[in-house]
N, C-alpha and C positions, 0 to 999 in steps of 0.2 A: 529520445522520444520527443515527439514535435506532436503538439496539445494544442487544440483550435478551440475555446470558447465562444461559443454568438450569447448573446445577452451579457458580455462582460463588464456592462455597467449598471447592471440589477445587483440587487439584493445578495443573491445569491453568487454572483458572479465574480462580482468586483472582492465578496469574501475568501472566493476560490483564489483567484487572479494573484492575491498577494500571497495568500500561501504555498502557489504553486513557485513563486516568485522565491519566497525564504525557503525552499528545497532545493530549487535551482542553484541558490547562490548558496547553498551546506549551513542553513542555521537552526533549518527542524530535522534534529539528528532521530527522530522518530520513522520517517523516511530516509533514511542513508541510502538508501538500495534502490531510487529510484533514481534516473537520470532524466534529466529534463534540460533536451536540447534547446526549445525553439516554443514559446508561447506566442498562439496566435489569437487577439483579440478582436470581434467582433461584434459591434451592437447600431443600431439607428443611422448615427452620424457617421459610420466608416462607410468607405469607397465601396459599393458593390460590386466593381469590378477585383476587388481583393477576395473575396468569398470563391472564386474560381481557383484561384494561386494558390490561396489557403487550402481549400481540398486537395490539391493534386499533391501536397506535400507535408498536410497531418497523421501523424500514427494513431491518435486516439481525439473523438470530440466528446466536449462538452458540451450538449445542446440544452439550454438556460434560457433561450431567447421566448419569448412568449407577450400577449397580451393580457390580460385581464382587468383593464377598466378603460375601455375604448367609449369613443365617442357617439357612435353607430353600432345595433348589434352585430351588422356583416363582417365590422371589422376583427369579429373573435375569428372567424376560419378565413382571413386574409392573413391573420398574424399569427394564427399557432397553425395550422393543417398548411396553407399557401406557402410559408416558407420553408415549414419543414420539408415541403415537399421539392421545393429549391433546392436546398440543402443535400436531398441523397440524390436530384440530378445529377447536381455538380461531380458531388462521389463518383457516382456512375461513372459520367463521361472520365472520369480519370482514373477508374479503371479502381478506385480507392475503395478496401472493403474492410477499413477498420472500425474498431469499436468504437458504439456512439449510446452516452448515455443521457439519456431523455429528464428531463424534469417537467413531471405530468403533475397532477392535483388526483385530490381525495373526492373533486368536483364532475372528475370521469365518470364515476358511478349514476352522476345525478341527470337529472333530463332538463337543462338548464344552456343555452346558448356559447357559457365558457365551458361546462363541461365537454358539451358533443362536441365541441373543434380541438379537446385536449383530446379525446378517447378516437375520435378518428386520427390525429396527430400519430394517436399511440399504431392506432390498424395500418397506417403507412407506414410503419418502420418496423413492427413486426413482421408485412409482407416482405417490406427488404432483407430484412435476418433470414427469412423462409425461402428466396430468390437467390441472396447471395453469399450466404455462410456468416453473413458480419452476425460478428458480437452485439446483441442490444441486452439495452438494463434502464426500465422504466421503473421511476422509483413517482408513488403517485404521493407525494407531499401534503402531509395537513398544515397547519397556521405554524410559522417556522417564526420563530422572532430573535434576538439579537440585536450586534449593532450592527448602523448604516441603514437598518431598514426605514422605507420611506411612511414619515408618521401621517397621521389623516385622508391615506390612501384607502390600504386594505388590510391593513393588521391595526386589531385593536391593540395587542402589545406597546406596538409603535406610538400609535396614536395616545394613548394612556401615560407612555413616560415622558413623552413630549411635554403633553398639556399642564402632567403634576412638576414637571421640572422648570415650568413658567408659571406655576402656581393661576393655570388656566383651567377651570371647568371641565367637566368629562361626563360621560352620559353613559349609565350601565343599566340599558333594558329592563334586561333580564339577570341580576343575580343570583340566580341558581341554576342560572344555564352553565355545561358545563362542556371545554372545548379541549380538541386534540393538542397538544405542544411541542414544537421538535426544536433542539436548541442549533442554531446555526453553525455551531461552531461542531457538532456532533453530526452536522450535514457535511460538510465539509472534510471531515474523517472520513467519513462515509464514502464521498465521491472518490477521494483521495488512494482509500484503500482499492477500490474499484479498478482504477487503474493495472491495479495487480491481480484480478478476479478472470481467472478461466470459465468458462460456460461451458456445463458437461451435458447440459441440457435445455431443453427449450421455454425453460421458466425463467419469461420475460422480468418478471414482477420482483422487485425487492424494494426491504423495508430501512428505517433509520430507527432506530431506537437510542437512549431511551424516547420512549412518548409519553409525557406527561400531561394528562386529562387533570383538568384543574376548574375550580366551579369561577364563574367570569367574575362573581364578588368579592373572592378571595385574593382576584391578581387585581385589584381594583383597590383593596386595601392596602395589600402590600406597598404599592406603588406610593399610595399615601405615607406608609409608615417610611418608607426609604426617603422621604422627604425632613418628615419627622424626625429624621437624626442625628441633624444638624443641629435641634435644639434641646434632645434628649441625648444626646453622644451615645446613643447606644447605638452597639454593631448590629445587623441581621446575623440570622443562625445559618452560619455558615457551612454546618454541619447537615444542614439541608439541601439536597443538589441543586432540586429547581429555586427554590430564595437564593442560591448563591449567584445560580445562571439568570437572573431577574435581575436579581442586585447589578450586577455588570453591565447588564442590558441598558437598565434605568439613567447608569453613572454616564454609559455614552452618553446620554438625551441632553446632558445639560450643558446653558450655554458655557459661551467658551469664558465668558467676562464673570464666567460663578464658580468658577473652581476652585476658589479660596473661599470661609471662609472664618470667621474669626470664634474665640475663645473667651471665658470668663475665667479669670484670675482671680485669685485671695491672696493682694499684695499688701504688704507695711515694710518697715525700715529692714527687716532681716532677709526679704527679698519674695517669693510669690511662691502659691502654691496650683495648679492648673488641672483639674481633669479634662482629658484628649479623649476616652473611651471609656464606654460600658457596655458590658455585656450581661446576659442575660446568667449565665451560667457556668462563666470564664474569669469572672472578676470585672476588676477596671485597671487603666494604665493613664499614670499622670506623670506631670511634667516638676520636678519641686528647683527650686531654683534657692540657695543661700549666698547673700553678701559677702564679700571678704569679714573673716575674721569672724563671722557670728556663726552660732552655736544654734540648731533648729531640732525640735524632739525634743525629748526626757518626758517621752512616754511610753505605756506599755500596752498590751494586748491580751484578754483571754486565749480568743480562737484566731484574730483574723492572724494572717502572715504577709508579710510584702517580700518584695527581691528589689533591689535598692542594684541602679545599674549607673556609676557616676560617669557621662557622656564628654563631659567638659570642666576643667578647673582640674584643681588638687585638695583633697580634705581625708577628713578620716572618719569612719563611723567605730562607734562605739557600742558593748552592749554588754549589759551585768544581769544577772540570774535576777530577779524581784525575791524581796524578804532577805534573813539572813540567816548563816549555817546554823548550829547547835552552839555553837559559842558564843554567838550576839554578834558576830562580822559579818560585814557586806562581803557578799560573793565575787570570786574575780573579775575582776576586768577585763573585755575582751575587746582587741581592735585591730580595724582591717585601713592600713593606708589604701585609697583609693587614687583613681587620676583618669583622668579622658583619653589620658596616650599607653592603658592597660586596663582595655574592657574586661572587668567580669561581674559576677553577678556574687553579693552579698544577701544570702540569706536571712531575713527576721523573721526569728522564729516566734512563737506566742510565749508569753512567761517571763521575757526578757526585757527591758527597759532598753531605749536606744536612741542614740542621739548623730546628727550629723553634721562635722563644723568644718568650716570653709577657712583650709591653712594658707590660701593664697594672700597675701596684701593688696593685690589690684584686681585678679579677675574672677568674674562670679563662680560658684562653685553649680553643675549642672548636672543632676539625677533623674532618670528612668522610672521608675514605679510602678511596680504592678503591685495589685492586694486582689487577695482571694476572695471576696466580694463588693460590693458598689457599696461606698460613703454612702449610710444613712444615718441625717440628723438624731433620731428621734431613738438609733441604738446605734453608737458611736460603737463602741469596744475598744477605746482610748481615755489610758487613765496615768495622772502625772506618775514620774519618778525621776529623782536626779542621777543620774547614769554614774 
C-alpha cells in the first residue's frame, strides 16, 4: 500500500505520518496486517510538480491539507475547494480511483467563509465518489487537541497549555461555555483503521469518538492544576480518560530546558527521607534512603501500610507483632534480607513495628515506598517501638 498525505506537516498529519511510519517499520503490533509500502508526503514547501507522480502511484490518500486562518478571506476556497479540486484532477488524469479520505470541520454546517469552502471541498469529492466509484470518507472534525498542535493559532487547548507551561496569562471568555473534544491520538486510530474500511454504501459521513464536551473553565483549571503539581507532587486522576488525555497533552507543551525538576528532602546524618508523589486516592510513593550501617524506623502503624521496594544497597528490614503474647514475651522476629540485585517488594503490614538497616560499610542503602495514604502532619499514624 503506497499512502499519499498533502498537509503532512499540520497537526494532524505529521501525527499520522509517524505512525504510519512505526507500522511500516513493525513497531505498532496493533496494526500487523497492514502493509505499508511507500509513504508519500505532501504539504506547502514540497515540489508541485511531485503531486502529479504522487497520484499516479498511491493506493489510498490522506487528504489533511487545508487552510483555516488565512490572511485574505478568498484564500479559504483557494486552499481548501481549489486544491482539493487539484488533487482528484491529478487522480483523474491518472486514471487513479482510490480511496481518499477528507478532513473536513464541524464548520461545514455553518455559513461562515471556512465553512462553505470545507462543505463545497466536501460536494467535489462526493461528486467524484458518484462519477467514479472511489471510496470517500469525510470525517467533519470538531476541536481535536493533543501534541504538536500549534498553540495561539486555533485551539484553545493548545494555546492554554502553552501559556500555563510558561507560567504566561490566558484568557477564558466564557467559562461555561462548553466545547466538542476529539483526542488526536483517537483520530489517528480512526484514520488508520480506515485504511481497512469497505464502503457498502454511499454514507459519505463518519465519526471519531470518544467526543469529549467539556465546560471551557474546567479545561482551564486543569491545565492550572497540572502545573500545580510540581509543588503539590500530586498525580492527576488518571482514572479519568480525558484528564489523562490532557495530562499528556499539557506535558508535550513544556519547554525543553523544564523537564526536570527538583525535590524536597528531610535529610540528617542517617541519610534522607523524599516524597516523589501523591495521589489522590492511591496513596503516595517516596524515595527513603539510609547510610551505611544505621538503623532507620522502630515504628508502627494502626491502619496506614507501606511496601518497602530496596532498589540499591544491601540491608535487612525487620518487623515484630506490637505488645506481647500471654506470657509477658515480645512476639517473634521477623526478617527479610533485602538488595538492589533482588527486587521484591516487602510488605508492612499495620500492627507491626519495623525498622530498616543499611548492612553495607560504604554504599547507601535505597528504598521505594509506597503508603496507602499521603503523609499528614496533623495525623501521622506513626508511633515509636524498638523492633
Amino acid at each position: 500500500m503506497k499512502i499519499l498525505i498533502t498537509g503532512s506537516q499540520g497537526f494532524i498529519g505529521s501525527n499520522l505520518k509517524e505512525s504510519l511510519k512505526n507500522i511500516r517499520q513493525g513497531y505498532d503490533h496493533r496494526f500487523a496486517d497492514l502493509m505499508i509500502e511507500e509513504i508519500y508526503e505532501y504539504d506547502l514547501d514540497t515540489d508541485p510538480a511531485l503531486l502529479s507522480e504522487y497520484c499516479a502511484s498511491c493506493s489510498f490518500v490522506f487528504h489533511l491539507a487545508g487552510v483555516n486562518r488565512p490572511q485574505k478571506t478568498e484564500e479559504y476556497m483557494s486552499g481548501n475547494l481549489a486544491f482539493t479540486e487539484t488533487l482528484i484532477d491529478h487522480l483523474r488524469k491518472r486514471s487513479n480511483y482510490c480511496p481518499i479520505v477528507f478532513s473536513s470541520s464541524i464548520q461545514a454546517s455553518l455559513d461562515n467563509p471556512y465553512g462553505q469552502s470545507k462543505k463545497a471541498a466536501e460536494k467535489l469529492l462526493i461528486d467524484h465518489s458518484i462519477e467514479t466509484g472511489a471510496q470517500v470518507m469525510i470525517y467533519r472534525f470538531p476541536n481535536i487537541f493533543g501534541k504538536w498542535c500549534r498553540p495561539n493559532y486555533n485551539s484553545v487547548v493548545a494555546t492554554f497549555c502553552h501559556n500555563v507551561a510558561r507560567n504566561l496569562p490566558i484568557t477564558v471568555h466564557d467559562p461555561e461555555k462548553d466545547i466538542n473534544l476529539v483526542y488526536i491520538d483517537d483520530v489517528i486510530t480512526e484514520l488508520i483503521d480506515s485504511l481497512k474500511y469497505t464502503q457498502e454504501s454511499k454514507d459519505f459521513y463518519h465519526e471519531v469518538s470518544p467526543v469529549y464536551r467539556v465546560r471551557l473553565g474546567y479545561i482551564a483549571e486543569l491545565i492550572h492544576s497540572f502545573r500545580e503539581t510540581r509543588n503539590t507532587l500530586e498525580l492527576p486522576d488518571m482514572g479519568d480518560e480525558f484528564v489523562r488525555k490532557l495530562y499528556a497533552t499539557y506535558l508535550s507543551y513544556l519547554p525543553e530546558n523544564e523537564l526536570s525538576y527538583p525535590l524536597k528532602s528531610a535529610a540528617d546524618e542517617r541519610g534522607s527521607f523524599t516524597e516523589v508523589f501523591r495521589t489522590e486516592n492511591r496513596g503516595q510513593f517516596s524515595i527513603n534512603i539510609v547510610k551505611p550501617g544505621i538503623t532507620k524506623g522502630n515504628h508502627w502503624h494502626y491502619t496506614k501500610n507501606e511496601k518497602f521496594i530496596v532498589v540499591s544497597g544491601h540491608g535487612i528490614i525487620r518487623m515484630r507483632k506490637v505488645g506481647r503474647d500471654a506470657n509477658g514475651s515480645l512476639y517473634p522476629l521477623v526478617e527479610y534480607e533485602v538488595s538492589g540485585d533482588d527486587l521484591k517488594v516487602v510488605e508492612i503490614i499495620p500492627g507491626y513495628a519495623h525498622s530498616i538497616t543499611n548492612l553495607s560499610e560504604t554504599d547507601d542503602l535505597v528504598t521505594l515506598i509506597w503508603a496507602d495514604e499521603c503523609f499528614d502532619p496533623k495525623k501521622p499514624d506513626t508511633y515509636h517501638f524498638e523492633v
